[in-house]
Every structure is written in C-alpha cells, then in structure tokens.
C-alpha positions, 0 to 999 in steps of 0.5 A: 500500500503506497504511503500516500493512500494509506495517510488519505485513507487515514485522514478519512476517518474510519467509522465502520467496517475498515473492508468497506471503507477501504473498498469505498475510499479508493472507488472514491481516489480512482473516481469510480461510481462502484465499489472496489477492492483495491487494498485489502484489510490485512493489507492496510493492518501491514502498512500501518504496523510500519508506521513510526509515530514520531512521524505524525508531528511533520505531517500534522505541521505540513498539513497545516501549512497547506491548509493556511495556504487555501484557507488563510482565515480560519475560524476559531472554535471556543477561540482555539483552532479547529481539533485537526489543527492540533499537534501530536504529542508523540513523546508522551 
C-alpha cells in the first residue's frame, strides 16, 4: 500500500467496517461510481504496523501549512483552532 493512500485513507476517518471503507475510499481516489477492492484489510493492518509515530508531528505541521495556504482565515472554535489543527504529542 503506497504511503500516500494509506495517510488519505487515514485522514478519512474510519467509522465502520475498515473492508468497506477501504473498498469505498479508493472507488472514491480512482473516481469510480462502484465499489472496489483495491487494498485489502490485512493489507492496510501491514502498512500501518510500519508506521513510526514520531512521524505524525511533520505531517500534522505540513498539513497545516497547506491548509493556511487555501484557507488563510480560519475560524476559531471556543477561540482555539479547529481539533485537526492540533499537534501530536508523540513523546508522551
């Protein structure tokens, strides 16, 4: 599984059965209007063992920065950023 889709997939939030989402996640990356079975279940489970934690808090700060690019102006919630803006404490 390529870095890049397992972060998108990552990013999408998973909510039910991860078989389902990864089968809807990348019919949606390929633009298609069916599902399919591109990554499977054991698959994704693999990739995201390799993952190194540490990792998380460059990714988070990248994000925000491509974020601030489209939306420069982004609205406050309780007068802090919205929750993805957060970092990842990883040395906890």
């Amino acid at each position: 599984m390529p870095f890049t889709n397992l972060i998108a997939f990552l990013l999408t939030g998973i909510r039910g059965a991860v078989q389902a989402e990864l089968d809807s996640c990348f019919a949606l990356l390929a633009g298609r209007t069916r599902l399919c079975r591109a990554i499977t279940a054991s698959a994704f489970s693999k990739a995201r063992s390799h993952l190194v934690a540490n990792l998380f808090e460059p990714l988070n700060t990248e994000l925000l920065r491509l974020v601030d690019e489209v939306v420069p102006q982004q609205p406050d919630w309780q007068g802090l950023r919205h929750p993805i803006t957060h970092n990842f404490n990883t040395s906890a």
